[in-house]
C-alpha positions in Angstrom: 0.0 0.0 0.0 1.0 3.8 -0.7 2.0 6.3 2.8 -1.2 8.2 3.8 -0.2 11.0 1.8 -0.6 10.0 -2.1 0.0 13.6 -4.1 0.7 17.3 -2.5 0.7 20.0 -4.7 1.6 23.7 -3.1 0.9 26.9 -5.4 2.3 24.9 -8.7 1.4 26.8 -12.5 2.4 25.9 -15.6 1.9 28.1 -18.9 2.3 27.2 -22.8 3.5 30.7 -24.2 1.6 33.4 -22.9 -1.3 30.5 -22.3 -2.1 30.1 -18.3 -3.0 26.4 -17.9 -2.9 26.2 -14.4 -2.2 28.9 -12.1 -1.1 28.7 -8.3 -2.9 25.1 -7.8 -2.7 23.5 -4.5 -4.6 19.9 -3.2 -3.7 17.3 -0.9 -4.5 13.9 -2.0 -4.5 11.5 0.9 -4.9 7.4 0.4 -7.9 6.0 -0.8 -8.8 9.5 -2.2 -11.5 9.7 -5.4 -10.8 12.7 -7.7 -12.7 13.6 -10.1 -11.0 16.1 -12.7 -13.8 17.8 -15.4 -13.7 21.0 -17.6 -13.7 22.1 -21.1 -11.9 20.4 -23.5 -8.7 22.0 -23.7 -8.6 23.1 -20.4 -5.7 21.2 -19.4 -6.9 18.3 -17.3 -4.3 15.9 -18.8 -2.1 18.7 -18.1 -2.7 19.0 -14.7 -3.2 15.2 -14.3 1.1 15.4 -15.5 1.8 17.8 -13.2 0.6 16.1 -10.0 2.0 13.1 -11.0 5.5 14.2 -11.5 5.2 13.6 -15.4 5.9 17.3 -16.1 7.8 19.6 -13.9 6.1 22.8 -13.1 7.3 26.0 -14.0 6.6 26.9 -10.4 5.2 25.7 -7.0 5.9 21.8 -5.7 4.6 18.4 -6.3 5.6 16.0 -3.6 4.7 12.3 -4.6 4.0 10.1 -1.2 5.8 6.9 -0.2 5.7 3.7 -2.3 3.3 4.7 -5.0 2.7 2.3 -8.0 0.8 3.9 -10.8 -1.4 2.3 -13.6 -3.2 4.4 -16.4 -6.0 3.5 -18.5 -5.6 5.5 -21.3 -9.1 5.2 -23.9 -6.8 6.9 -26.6 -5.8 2.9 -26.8 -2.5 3.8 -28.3 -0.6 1.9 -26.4 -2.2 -0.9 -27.6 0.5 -3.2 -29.8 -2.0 -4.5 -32.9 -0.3 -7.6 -33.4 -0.3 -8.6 -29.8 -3.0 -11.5 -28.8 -5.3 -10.7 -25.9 -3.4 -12.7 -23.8 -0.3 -11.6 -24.4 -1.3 -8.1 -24.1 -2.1 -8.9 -20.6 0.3 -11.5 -19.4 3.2 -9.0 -21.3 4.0 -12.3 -23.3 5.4 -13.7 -19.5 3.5 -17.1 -19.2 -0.1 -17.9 -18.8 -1.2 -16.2 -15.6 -1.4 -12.4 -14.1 -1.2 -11.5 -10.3 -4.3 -9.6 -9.3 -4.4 -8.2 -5.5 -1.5 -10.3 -5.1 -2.8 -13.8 -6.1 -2.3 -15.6 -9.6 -5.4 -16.0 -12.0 -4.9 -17.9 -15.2 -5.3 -15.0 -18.0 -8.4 -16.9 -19.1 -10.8 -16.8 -16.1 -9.3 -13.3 -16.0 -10.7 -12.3 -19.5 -13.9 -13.5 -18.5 -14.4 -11.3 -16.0 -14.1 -8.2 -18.9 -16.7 -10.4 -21.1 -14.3 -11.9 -22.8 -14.6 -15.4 -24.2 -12.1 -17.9 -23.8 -11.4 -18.4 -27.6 -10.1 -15.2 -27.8 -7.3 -15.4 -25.7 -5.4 -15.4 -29.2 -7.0 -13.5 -31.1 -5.0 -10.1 -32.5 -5.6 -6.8 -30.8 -6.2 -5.4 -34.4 -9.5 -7.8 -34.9 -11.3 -6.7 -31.8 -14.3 -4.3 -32.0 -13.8 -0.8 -30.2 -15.7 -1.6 -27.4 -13.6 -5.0 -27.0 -10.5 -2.6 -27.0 -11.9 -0.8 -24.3 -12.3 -3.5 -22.0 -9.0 -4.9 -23.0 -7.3 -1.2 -21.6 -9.4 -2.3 -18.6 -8.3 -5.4 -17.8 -5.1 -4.9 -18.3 -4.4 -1.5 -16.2 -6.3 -3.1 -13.6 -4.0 -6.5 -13.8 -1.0 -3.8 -13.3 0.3 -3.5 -9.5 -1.1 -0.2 -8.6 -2.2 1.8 -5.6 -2.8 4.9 -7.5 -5.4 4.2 -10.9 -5.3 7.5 -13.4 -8.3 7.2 -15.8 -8.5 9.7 -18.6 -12.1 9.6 -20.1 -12.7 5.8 -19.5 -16.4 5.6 -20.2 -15.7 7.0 -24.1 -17.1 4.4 -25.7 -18.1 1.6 -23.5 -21.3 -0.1 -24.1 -23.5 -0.5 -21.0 -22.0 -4.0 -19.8 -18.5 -2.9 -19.7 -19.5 0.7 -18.1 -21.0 -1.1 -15.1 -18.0 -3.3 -14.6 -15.8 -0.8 -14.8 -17.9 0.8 -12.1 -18.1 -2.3 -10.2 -14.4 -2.6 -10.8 -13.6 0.8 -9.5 -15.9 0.7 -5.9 -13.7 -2.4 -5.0 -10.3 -0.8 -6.2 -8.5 -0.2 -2.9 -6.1 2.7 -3.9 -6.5 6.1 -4.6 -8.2 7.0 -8.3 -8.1 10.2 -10.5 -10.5 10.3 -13.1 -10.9 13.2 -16.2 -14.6 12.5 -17.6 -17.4 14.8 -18.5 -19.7 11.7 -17.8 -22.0 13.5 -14.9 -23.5 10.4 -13.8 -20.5 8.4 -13.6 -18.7 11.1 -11.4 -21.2 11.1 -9.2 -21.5 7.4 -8.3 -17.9 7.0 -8.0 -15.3 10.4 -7.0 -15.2 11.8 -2.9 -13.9 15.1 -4.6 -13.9 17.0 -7.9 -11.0 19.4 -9.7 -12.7 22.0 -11.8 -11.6 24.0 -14.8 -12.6 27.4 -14.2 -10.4 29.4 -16.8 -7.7 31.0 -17.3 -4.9 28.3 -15.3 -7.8 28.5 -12.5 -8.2 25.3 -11.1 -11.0 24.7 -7.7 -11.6 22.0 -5.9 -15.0 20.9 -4.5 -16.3 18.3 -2.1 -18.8 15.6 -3.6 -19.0 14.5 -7.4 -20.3 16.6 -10.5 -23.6 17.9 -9.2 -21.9 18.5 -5.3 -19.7 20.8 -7.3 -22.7 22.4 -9.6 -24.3 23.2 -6.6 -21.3 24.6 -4.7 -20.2 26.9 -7.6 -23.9 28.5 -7.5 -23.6 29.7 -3.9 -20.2 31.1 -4.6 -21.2 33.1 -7.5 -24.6 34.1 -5.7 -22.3 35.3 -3.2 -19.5 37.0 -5.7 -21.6 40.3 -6.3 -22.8 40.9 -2.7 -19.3 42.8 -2.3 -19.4 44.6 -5.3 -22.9 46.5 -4.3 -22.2 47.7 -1.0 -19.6 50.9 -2.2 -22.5 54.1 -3.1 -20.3 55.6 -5.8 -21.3 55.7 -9.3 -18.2 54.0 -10.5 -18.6 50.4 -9.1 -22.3 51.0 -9.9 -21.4 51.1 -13.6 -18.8 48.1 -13.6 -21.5 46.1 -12.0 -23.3 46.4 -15.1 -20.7 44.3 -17.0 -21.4 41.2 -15.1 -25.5 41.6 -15.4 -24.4 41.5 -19.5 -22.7 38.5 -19.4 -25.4 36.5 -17.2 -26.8 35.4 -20.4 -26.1 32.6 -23.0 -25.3 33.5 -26.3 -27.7 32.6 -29.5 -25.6 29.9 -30.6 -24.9 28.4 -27.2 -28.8 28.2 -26.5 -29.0 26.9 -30.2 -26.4 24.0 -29.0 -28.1 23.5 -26.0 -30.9 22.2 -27.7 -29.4 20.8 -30.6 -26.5 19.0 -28.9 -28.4 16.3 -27.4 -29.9 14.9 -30.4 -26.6 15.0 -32.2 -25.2 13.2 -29.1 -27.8 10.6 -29.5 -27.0 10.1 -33.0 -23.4 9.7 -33.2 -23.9 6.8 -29.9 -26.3 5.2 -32.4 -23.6 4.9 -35.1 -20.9 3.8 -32.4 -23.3 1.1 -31.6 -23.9 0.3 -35.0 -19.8 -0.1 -35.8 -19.4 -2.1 -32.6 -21.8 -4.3 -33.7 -20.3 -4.5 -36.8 -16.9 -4.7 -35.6 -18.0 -7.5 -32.8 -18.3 -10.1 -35.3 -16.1 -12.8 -34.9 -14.9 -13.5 -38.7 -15.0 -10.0 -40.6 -11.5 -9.4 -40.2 -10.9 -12.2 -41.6 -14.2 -11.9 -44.3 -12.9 -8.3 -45.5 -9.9 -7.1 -44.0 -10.2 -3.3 -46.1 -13.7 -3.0 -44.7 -12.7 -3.4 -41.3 -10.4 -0.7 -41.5 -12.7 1.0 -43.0 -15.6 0.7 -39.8 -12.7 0.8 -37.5 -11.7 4.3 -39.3 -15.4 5.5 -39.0 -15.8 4.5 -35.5 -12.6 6.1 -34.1 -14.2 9.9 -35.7 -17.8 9.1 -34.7 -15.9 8.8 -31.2 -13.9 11.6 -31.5 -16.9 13.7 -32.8 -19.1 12.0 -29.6 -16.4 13.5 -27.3 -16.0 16.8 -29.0 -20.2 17.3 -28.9 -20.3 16.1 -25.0 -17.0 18.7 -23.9 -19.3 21.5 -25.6 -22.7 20.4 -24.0 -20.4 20.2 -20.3 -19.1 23.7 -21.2 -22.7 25.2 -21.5 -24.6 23.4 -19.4 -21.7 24.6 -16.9 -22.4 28.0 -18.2 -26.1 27.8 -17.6 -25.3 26.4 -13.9 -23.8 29.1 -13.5 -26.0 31.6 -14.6 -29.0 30.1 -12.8 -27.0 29.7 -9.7 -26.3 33.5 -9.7 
């Protein structure tokens, strides 16, 4: 197990050019901790996931890492999947036919079934399995990693129902400490103690509870903010409190994809569903090799188009929290 203290970062920032992406930052992450990191995309959450884990010195501040920490990262990009690998190689690292989970050995095959694998597949090539079957893989194997500290960036991507309540079932048993990036709000909820927020310019707050603890917390802040502001009598303030009353409204095309943004999300799940299915079967690799490049190459930018629409819905619906909150 790690020391008590996992992750202490004091006053740390960290700019790209002239670009603030985190700004005088400071947490305490303590064992069995449950972070939830969420903003807009291209806020800098894998930036600041880097920073507190030592991958990328800050330009200023301190990160102190705690005693005896073992990472493991489940990365949904899947790069670091090798195509030509077999599943069981891929989770074995080619080392026999067993992996040590919570300090036990499980043959790799009863271990694969517990990610809905079946056991025929324990050869089959990375490169032949569907998306979703990718996803799981990732799983399996950065939960089969030692770890006592488990970074996921955007696990629940594109996991189809099964595999999304395993993970969760996975993740309320894992005995470490977990940070998670994800603009899923439900998933938050049901599984981080604590949540990182975005809020601009390098400004980074943390808030007790999951996504909606922190919705809720940012609405009494800001109905607080202007309380300050009202009390001087002068004209002057009276006229710069104007400016905020301006902005405490959503723009044309945000309300337009506020509205619009759901339906398209719906859509582009549909067609992720459809390739997965697609993908799922057994022999098309084999059938039609060029068409399953061509599904896989369709799936990867329906995904990437899902997760692009869902970073703009959060960074509205954020926006309107906000606004009603004030």
């Amino acid at each position: 197990a790690s020391g008590k203290l996992v992750i202490e970062a004091r006053d740390v920032s960290k700019r790209y050019g002239e670009r603030p992406i985190v700004d005088g930052f400071s947490i305490r992450i303590e064992r069995g901790d449950r972070i939830g990191i969420v903003g807009p995309n291209g806020a800098g959450k894998t930036t600041l996931i880097n920073l507190l884990t030592g991958i990328l010195p800050p330009d200023s501040g301190t990160v102190r890492l705690g005693t005896n920490l073992e990472i493991a990262t489940l990365d949904q990009r899947r790069e670091s999947l090798d195509p030509e690998r077999t599943v069981a190689d891929t989770l074995t690292d080619g080392r026999g036919d067993t992996v040590i989970i919570g300090g036990e050995a499980r043959h790799v095959v009863g271990y694969m079934k517990d990610f809905l694998f079946r056991p025929e597949q324990a050869r089959t090539p990375v490169k032949a399995l569907s998306g979703g079957e990718r996803g799981r893989l990732m799983l399996a194997r950065a939960l089969a990693k030692p770890s006592n500290l488990l970074i996921l960036d955007e696990p629940t991507n594109d996991l189809d129902l099964e595999t999304l309540d395993l993970l969760q079932e996975m993740l309320a048993s894992y005995p470490g400490t977990l940070l998670l990036v994800s603009h899923d709000r439900d998933f938050l909820d049901r599984i981080v103690t604590t949540t990182i927020a975005g809020e601009g310019d390098g400004r980074w707050t943390v808030y007790a509870g999951g996504y909606s603890d922190m919705l809720a917390q940012r609405g009494n802040i800001l109905a607080r903010k202007p309380q300050p502001k009202a009390a001087p009598a002068s004209p002057k303030p009276a006229a710069v409190s104007a400016a905020p009353t301006a902005r405490r409204k959503l723009t044309f095309a945000d309300q337009h994809a506020l509205k619009t943004l759901p339906e398209r999300m719906e859509k582009l799940s549909a067609t992720i569903a459809d390739l997965n299915g697609k993908l799922s079967a057994a022999d098309f690799y084999a059938r039609d090799p060029a068409d399953f490049d061509r599904a896989t190459k369709a799936l990867a930018e329906a995904q990437g188009e899902l997760s692009a629409a869902e970073e703009e819905w959060l960074r509205i619906e954020m926006l309107r929290e906000e606004i009603e909150g004030g």
